[in-house]
C-alpha positions in Angstrom: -21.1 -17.1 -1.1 -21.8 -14.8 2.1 -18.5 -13.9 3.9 -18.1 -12.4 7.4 -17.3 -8.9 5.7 -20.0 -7.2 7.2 -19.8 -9.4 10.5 -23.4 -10.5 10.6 -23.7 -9.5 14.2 -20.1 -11.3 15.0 -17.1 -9.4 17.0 -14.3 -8.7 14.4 -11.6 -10.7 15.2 -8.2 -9.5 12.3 -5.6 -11.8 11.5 -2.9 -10.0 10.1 -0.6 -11.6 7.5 3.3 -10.6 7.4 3.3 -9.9 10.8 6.6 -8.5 11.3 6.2 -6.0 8.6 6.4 -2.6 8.8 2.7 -1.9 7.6 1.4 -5.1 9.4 3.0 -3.2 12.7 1.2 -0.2 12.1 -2.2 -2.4 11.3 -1.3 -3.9 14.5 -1.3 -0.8 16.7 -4.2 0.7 15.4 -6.2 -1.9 16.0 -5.1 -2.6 19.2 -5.9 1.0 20.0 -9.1 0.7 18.7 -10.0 -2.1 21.2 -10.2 -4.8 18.5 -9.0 -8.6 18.6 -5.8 -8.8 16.3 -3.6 -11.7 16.0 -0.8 -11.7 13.2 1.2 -14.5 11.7 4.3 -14.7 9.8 3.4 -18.1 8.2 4.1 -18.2 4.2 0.9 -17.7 2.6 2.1 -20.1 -0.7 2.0 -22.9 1.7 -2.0 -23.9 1.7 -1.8 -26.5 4.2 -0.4 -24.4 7.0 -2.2 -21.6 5.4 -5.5 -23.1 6.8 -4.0 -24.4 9.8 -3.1 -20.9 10.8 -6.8 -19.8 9.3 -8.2 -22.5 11.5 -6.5 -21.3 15.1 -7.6 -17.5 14.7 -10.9 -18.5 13.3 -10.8 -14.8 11.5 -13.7 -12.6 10.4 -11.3 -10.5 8.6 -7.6 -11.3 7.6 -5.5 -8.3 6.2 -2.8 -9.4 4.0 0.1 -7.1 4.9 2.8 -9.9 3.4 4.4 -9.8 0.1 8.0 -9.1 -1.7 8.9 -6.1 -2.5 12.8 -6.4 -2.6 16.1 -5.7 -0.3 16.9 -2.7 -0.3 14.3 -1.9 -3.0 12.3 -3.6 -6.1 15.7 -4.5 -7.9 16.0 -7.3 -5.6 13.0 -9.0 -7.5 14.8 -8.4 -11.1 17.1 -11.3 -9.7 15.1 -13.3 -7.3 11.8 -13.7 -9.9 10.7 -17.1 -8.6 10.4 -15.7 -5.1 8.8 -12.8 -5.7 6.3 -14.8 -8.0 6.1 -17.3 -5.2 5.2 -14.7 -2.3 3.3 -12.0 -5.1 1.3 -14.2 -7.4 1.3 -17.5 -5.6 1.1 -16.0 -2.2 -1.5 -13.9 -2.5 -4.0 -15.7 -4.1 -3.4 -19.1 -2.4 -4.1 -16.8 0.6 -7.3 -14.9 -0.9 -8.6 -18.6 -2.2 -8.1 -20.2 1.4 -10.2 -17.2 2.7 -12.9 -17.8 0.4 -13.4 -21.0 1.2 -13.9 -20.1 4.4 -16.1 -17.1 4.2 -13.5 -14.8 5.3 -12.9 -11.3 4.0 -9.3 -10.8 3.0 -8.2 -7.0 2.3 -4.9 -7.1 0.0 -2.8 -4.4 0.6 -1.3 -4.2 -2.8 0.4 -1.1 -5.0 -0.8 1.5 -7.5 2.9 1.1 -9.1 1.3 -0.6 -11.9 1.1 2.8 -14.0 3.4 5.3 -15.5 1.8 8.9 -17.0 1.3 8.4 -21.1 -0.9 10.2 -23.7 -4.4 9.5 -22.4 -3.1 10.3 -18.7 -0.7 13.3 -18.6 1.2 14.6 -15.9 -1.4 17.4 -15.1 -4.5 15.2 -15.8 -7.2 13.4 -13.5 -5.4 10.2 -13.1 -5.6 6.6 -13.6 -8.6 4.7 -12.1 -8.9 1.5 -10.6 -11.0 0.3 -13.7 -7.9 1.4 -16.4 -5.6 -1.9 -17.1 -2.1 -1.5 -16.5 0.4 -0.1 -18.5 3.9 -0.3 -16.3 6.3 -3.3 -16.9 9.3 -1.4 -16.4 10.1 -3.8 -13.0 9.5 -7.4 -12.7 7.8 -6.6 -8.9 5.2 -4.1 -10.8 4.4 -7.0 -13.3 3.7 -9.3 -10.8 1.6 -7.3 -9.1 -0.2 -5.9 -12.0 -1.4 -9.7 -13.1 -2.3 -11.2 -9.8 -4.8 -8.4 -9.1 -6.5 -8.7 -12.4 -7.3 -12.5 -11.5 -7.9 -11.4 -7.9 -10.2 -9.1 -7.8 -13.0 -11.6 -9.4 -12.9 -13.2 -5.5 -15.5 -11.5 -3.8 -14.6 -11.5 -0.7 -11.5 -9.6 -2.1 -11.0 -5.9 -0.9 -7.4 -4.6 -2.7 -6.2 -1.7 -1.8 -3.8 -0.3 -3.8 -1.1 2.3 -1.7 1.8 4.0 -3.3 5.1 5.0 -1.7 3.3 4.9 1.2 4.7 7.3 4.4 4.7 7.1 8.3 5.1 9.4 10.8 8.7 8.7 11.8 11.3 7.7 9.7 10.9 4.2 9.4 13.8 2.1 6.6 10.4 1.7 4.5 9.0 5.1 4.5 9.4 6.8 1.5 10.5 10.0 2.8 13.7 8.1 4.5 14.5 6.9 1.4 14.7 9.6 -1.1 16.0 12.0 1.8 19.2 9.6 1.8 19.4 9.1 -2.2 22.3 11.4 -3.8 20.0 12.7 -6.1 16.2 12.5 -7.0 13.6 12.7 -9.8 11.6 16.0 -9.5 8.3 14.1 -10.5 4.6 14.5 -9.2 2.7 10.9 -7.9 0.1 9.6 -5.6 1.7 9.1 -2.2 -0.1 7.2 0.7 0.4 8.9 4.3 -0.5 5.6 6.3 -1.8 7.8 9.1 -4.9 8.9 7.2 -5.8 5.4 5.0 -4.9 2.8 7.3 -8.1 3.6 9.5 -10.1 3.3 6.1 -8.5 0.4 5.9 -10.4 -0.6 8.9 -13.2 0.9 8.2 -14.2 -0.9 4.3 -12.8 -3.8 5.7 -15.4 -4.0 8.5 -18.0 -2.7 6.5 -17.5 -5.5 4.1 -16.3 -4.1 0.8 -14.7 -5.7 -1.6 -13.1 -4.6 -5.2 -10.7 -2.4 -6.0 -9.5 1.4 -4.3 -6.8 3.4 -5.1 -5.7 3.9 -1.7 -3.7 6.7 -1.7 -4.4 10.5 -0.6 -5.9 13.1 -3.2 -3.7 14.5 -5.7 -0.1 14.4 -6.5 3.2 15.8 -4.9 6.8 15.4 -6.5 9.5 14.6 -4.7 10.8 18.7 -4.4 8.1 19.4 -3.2 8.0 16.4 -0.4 11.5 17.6 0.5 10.9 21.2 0.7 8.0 20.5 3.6 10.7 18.3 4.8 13.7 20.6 5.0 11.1 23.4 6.1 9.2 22.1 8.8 11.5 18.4 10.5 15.1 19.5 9.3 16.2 23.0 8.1 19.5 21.8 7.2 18.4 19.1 4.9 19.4 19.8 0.7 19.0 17.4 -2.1 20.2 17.4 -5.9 18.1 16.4 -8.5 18.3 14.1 -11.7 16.9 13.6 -14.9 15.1 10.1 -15.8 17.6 9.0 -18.0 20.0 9.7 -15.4 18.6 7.7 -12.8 18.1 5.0 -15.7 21.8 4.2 -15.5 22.2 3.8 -11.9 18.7 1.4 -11.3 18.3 -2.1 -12.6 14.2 -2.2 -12.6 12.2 1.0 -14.0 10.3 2.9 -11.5 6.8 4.0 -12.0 5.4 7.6 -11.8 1.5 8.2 -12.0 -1.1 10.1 -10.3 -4.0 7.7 -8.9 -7.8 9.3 -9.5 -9.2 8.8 -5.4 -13.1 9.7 -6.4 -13.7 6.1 -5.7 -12.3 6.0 -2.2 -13.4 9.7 -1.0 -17.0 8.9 -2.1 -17.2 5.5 -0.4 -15.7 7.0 2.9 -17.8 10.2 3.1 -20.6 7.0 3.9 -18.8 6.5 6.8 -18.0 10.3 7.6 -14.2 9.6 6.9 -12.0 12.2 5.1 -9.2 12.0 3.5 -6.4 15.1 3.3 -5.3 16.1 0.2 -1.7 15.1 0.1 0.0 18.5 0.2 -1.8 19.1 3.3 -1.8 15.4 4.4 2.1 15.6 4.5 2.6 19.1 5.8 0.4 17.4 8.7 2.8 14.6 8.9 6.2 16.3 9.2 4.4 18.0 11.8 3.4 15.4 13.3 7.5 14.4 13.3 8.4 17.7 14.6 6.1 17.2 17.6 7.2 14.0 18.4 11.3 15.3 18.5 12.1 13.8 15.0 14.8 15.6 13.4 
């Protein structure tokens, strides 16, 4: 089945799903900024009829799905609340993704790498998982759902899933991940893939429009731990800031649902957006460039 993924001489027109999201925002802007036609929609995607209604109005060439549960104030939410977050994650998504390909439609899921936690075959100081390794995190019921739904997903193919991991922005945002541990009494001292949303979401973009489909780990090169995050913090946006640190059995007792630590490989990504004369910072320098960023803007 041909989709509009590569446009076929048509102007792009994005439908963004989860419209009042905090990533679906930042989709938002840039592609207003880049001249495009975006419309967004907050309409639940497990509902099919209004689901093609909505399709139907926009008449997309490329819908990014931005939507999804990950919890309030974090994925613990979903160890209560499974049928909702099986609803919006599993049901959701590929009620969404289906509706799409009917339609010829490229859909880009914006999904999570949190599907992975370092064992034998992928140590802490190794290359790191790639997208074709299955999953091997069920330590939260959010992971789990996210883990399954992509493996039936990514057989659609006009399916692009991108997976981002405790992705960052350049303010401090509820959702960004440096807000979050910054206010945490104490924090694992752990490397992982981090995703600084100012460098992938314009790759985003970019595969999207280009038509690709499968599956990226969408994060920046390498891995940072959460000292090391802070330290740039502290150093270079607030030279006051300190933090305490805690094993993983300590923060065991204080969480409901376990929380995943992995490194992500990126060759995939980097190699497909060198095509495209795109690069990617590796994510030391990609978040000194960030708190930058914040300093320059008055962000303390």
């Amino acid at each position: 089945m041909a989709t509009n993924g590569s446009n076929g001489g048509q102007t792009s027109r994005f439908l963004i799903w989860g419209g009042d999201g905090w990533v679906a925002g930042h989709l938002k802007t840039l592609l207003e900024g880049q001249g495009k036609k975006v419309f967004t929609t907050t309409v639940r995607m497990e509902n099919r009829e209004t689901v093609i209604a909505e399709l139907d109005r926009v008449n997309p060439t490329h819908v990014l799905n931005a939507a999804g549960c990950t919890g309030r104030p974090n994925v613990d939410w979903c160890e209560d609340n499974k049928e909702a977050t099986m609803r919006s994650n599993v049901v959701g998504a590929l009620n969404l993704t289906d509706c799409c390909f009917v339609r010829g439609i490229h859909c880009t899921v914006f999904a999570t790498g949190c599907i992975y936690q370092y064992d034998d075959a992928h140590p802490l100081d190794g290359p790191g998982f790639l997208e074709t390794d299955p999953a091997n995190f069920a330590g939260s019921f959010y992971s789990m759902t996210k883990a399954h739904v992509e493996e039936i997903m990514k057989h659609y193919e006009n399916c692009l899933i991108l997976r981002l991991r405790m992705p960052v922005s350049d303010d401090l945002h509820p959702r960004n991940f440096v807000t979050k541990i910054s206010k945490y009494d104490r924090v694992v001292d752990i490397p992982n893939s981090n995703t600084i949303l100012t460098d992938l979401l314009p790759a985003s973009i970019l595969l999207a429009e280009h038509g690709d489909v499968g599956v990226y780990n969408f994060t920046n090169p390498g891995a940072i731990s959460h000292n090391e995050v802070l330290a740039l913090f502290r150093d270079i946006v607030r030279p006051s800031f300190t933090w305490k640190n805690f094993s993983l059995q300590e923060q065991a007792k204080v969480i409901k649902a376990g929380r995943s630590n992995c490194k992500l490989d990126t060759s995939k990504l980097t190699t497909k957006l060198r095509e495209f004369g795109y690069e990617v910072p590796e994510i030391h320098d990609a978040y000194r460039l960030c708190f930058e960023r914040m300093k320059a803007s008055g962000i303390k």
